[in-house]
N, C-alpha and C positions, 0 to 999 in steps of 0.2 A: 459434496459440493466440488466441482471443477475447479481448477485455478482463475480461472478466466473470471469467474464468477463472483470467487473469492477478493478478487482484486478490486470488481464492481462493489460491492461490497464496501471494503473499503475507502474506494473510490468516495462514495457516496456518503459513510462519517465523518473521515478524514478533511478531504476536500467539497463538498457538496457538490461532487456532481454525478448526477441521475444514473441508473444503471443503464436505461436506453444511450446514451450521451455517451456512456464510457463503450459501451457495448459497440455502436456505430461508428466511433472516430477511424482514421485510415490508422492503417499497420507502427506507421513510425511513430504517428501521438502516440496509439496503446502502448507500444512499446517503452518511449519516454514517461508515461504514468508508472506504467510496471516498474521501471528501474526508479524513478524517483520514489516509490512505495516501500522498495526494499531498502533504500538506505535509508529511509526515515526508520522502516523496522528494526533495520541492525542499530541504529542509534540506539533505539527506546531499550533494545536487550542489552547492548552495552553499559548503558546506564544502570540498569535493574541489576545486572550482575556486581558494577560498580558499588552498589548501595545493600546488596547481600554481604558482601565482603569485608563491608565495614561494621555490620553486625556482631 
């Protein structure tokens, strides 16, 4: 799976929207999905790490 893909992907549980949708938007949307994507990911690992640690 591509990154691009991967993101639609997410795009679509995360947020609901369509892969056609994420796939079509201009450069700057995709872009601002992509980076809002990743810091929501870095949270969730942060977290996960956070709550291993207290194990």
């Amino acid at each position: 799976m591509d990154s691009e893909a991967l993101f639609a992907h997410i795009a679509l549980h995360r947020f609901s929207i369509r892969p056609r949708e994420f796939l079509e938007m201009e450069r700057k949307e995709k872009a601002f999905m992509v980076a809002s994507i990743k810091v929501e990911l870095e949270k969730e690992q942060k977290e996960q790490d956070r709550i291993k640690k207290m194990k």
